[in-house]
N, C-alpha and C positions, 0 to 999 in steps of 0.2 A: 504494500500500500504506500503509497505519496504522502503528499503535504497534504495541509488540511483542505485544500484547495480543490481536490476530486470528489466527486458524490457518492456519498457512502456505499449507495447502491446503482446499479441499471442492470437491468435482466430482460431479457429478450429470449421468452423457451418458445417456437413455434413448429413443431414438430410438422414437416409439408412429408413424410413417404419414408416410410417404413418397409423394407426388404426382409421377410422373413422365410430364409429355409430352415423348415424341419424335418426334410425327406429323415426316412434311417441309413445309417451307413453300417457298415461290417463292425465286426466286433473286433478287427485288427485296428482298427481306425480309429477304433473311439478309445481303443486303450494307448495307442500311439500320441493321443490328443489331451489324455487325464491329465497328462504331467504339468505340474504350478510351477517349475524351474524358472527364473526369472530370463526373459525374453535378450535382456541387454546385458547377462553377464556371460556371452560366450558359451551356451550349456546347451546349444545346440545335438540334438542325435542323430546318428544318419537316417535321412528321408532319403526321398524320390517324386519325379514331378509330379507322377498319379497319384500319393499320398496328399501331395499340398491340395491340389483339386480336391479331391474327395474330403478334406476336412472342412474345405467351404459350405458342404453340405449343411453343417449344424451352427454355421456362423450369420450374426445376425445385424445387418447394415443399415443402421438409422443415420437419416439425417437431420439435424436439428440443430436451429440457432442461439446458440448461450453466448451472450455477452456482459460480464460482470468488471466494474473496478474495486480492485483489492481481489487477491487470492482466495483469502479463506470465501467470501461472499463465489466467487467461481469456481469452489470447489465442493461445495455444497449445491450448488445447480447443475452442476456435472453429474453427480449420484443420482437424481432424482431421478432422471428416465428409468433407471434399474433397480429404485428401488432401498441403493444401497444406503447404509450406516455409515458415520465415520467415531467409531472410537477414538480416543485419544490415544492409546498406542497404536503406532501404525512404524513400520520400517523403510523408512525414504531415502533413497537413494539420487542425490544430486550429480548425477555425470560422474559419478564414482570417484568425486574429490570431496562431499559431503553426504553423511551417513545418518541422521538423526533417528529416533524414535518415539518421539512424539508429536502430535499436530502442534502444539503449543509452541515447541523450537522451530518448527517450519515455518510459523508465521511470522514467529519472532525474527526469526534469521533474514528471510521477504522483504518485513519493514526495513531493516537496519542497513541492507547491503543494500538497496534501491536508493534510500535518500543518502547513502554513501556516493553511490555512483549518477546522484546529479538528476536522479528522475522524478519528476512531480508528481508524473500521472501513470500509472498503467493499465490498460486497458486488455483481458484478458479472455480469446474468442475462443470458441471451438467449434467448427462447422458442423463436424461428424463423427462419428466415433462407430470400431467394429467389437463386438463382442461376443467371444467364446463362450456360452457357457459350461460346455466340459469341461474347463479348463478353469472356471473361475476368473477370468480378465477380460478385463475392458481395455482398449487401448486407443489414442486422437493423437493427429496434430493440436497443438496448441499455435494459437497465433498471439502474439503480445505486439501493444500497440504504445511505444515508449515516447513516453515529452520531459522532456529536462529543463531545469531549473534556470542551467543558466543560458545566455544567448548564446554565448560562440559552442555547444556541443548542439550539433541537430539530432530532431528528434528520429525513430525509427522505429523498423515493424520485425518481427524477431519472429521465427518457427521452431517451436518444441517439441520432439516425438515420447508421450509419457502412454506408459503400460500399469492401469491396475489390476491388484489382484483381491480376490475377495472368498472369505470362505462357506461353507453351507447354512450359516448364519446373514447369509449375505453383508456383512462388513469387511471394509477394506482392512485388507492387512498389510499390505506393503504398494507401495509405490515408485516406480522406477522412468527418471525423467533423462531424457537424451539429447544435446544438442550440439554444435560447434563450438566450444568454448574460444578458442581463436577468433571468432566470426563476431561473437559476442564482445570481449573485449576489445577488438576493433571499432563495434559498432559504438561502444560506452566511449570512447576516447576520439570518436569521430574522423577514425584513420583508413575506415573500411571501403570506401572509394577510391580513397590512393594506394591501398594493396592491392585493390582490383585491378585497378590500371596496372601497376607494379608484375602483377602475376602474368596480366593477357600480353602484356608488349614487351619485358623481358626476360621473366622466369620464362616463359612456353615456347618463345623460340628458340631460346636457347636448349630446353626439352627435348624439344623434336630435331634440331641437330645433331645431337647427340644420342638422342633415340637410332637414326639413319645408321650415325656412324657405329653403332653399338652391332647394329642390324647384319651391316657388312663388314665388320669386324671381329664382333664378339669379345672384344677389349673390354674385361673386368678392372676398375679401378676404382679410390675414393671416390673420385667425382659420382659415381653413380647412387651415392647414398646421398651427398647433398640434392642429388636431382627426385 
């Protein structure tokens, strides 16, 4: 949450089309599919295309418009399509450089690192969301729509990939959020346009020439870890 200066609330649920498959599928599928293993920490098992297909069978694609400022207010309208609880213990996972367990430090940490880094206002959307329920998770982009404080940082629009999980209680028990933290500090420090430039006009050709020469070469060296 910002300065005093944002409206404690705005919510916008309008639910236009709901996708629902609940064909049945095999009984190899849905035991493939039970696993609550957290989606962003690498704990992938071996699939196959036709397993990814056939689990869409039991997955369920709502579309619906949430827009809330202040987190805890957009996280609590997030749940409400499904139903869900939020306890206050829950296990959050911030880009796997912040680990909290409680709602209370999530919100707290929100405020503190937002008006650190010069933001007034945030504005937090979520278009769509797909959810498993074999699986117990829900998971959206998150869009955040950032205005700062002071004049010389522009303001900016941020995309977050967050996975919940919930248990037969239907309360969230963990939460696991994902995004570019590069991309992010860039965008805080208003340098994220001249990286871009930076990347497209000199890191990348220089890339692909040395991509070429790698090609008909096959010359292993340092340089190829900087690249």
């Amino acid at each position: 949450q910002g300065s005093g200066k944002q409206p404690s609330t705005m919510c916008i649920i309008s639910p236009t089309q709901v996708l629902q498959k609940r064909s049945s599928v095999s009984d190899d599928t849905q035991s493939s599919s039970s696993s609550h293993s957290s989606v962003g920490n690498f704990t992938a098992k071996t699939t196959s295309p036709k397993r990814i297909l056939e689990k869409h069978d039991s997955i369920d694609a709502q579309k619906c418009l949430i827009a809330q400022a202040g987190l805890k207010n957009f996280i609590r309208s997030v749940t409400e399509p499904l139903d869900l609880t939020l306890p206050n213990a829950v296990r959050f996972n911030m880009n796997g450089n912040g680990r909290m367990q409680t709602w209370e430090d999530v919100y707290m940490a929100e405020r503190v690192y937002t008006q650190c880094l010069g933001i007034s206002k945030r504005i937090y959307q979520m278009h769509a969301f797909t959810h498993e329920p074999q699986r117990g998770l829900a998971y959206f982009i998150l869009e955040e729509h950032n205005e700062r404080s002071l004049p010389l940082l522009p303001g900016f629009d941020f995309h977050v990939l967050v996975f919940c999980y919930y248990n037969d209680k239907n309360e969230v028990t963990a939460v696991d959020v994902q995004y570019d933290q590069l991309s992010f500090f860039l965008h805080c420090v208003g340098l994220a346009q001249v990286h871009a430039l930076f990347v497209e006009f000199v890191l990348t050709p220089l890339a692909i020439v040395w991509a070429k020469a790698y090609c008909k070469t096959c010359l292993v060296n340092p340089f190829t870890f900087l690249l």
